[in-house]
N, C-alpha and C positions, 0 to 999 in steps of 0.2 A: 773770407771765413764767415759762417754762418752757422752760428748756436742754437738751438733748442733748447729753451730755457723755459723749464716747468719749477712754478714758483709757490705751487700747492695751491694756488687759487684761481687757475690757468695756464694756460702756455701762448709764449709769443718765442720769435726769432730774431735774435741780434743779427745784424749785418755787420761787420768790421771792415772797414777800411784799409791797410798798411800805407803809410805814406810811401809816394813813390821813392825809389832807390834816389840815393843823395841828398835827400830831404832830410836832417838830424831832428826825427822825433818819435818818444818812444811811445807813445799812444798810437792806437786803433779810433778815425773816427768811425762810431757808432749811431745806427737807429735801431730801432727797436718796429719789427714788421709782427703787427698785427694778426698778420693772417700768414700759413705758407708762402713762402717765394717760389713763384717759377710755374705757376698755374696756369700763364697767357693770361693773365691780366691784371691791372692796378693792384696793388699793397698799398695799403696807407700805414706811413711809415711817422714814426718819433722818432726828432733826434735828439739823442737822451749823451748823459756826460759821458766823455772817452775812454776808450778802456786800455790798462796796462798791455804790451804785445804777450806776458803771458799766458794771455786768455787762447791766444794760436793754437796751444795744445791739451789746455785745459779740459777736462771732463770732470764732472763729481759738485760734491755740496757746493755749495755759495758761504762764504760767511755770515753770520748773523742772522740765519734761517733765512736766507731770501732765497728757498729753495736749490735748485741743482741744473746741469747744464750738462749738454752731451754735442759733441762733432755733429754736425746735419749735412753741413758741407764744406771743402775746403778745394783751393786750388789758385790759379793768380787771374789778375788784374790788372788791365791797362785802362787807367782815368784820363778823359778830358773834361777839365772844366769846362763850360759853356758859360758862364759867369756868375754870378755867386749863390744862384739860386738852380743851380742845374748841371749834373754831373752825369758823365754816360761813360758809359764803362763796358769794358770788353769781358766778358768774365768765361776762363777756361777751368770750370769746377767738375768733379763728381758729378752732380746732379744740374747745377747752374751751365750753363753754356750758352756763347751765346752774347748778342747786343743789349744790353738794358740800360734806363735812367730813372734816376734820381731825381724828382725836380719838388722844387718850395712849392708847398699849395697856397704859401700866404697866411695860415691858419696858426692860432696855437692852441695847445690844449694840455690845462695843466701845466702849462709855465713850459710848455717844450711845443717846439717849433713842430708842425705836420708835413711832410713830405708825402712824396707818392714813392713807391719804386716796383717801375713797370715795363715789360721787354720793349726797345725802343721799335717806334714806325716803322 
């Protein structure tokens, strides 16, 4: 899943996660991309706190005026970790298709960890 999240001061794109089937957890993990995803090249990505799986079909205001959020993309995903700083993922979406990863750049910024996420080699 993949939000467009216009927050009245810009726009960035949540990426969600679903943990894989038989994993008991109702969280999405999240980062927060920067820029478009799916360009053919790096995203430099935040990973920001998890989100409830209601956000799956979510569209409309944010609570608390943290603006508003629309579908960008949706469809499934098959994760391998590569160890803890680096996930690749199979993504069969709308608009996403295709090999891409996730990986830790090492960085933080604003108290959240930077990743990349970029269509894999």
């Amino acid at each position: 899943m993949v939000q467009e999240h216009d927050t009245g001061n810009g726009v960035h794109w949540d990426l969600m996660l679903e943990a894989e089937e038989g994993e008991d957890v109702d969280a999405l993990a999240t980062w927060s991309l920067l820029a478009p995803p799916g360009g053919g090249t790096a995203v430099r990505a935040l990973r920001i706190a998890d989100h409830r799986k209601a956000y799956l079909d979510y569209e409309g205001p944010i609570s608390g005026g943290r603006g508003t959020v629309r579908i960008w993309d949706r469809g499934t995903c098959l994760q391998r970790d590569l160890g803890v700083d680096r996930i690749e993922l199979a993504l069969a979406g709308e608009r996403l298709r295709g090999m891409f990863v996730l990986s830790d750049a090492g960085e933080v910024e604003g108290g959240k960890a930077v990743w990349t996420f970029a269509p894999a080699p």
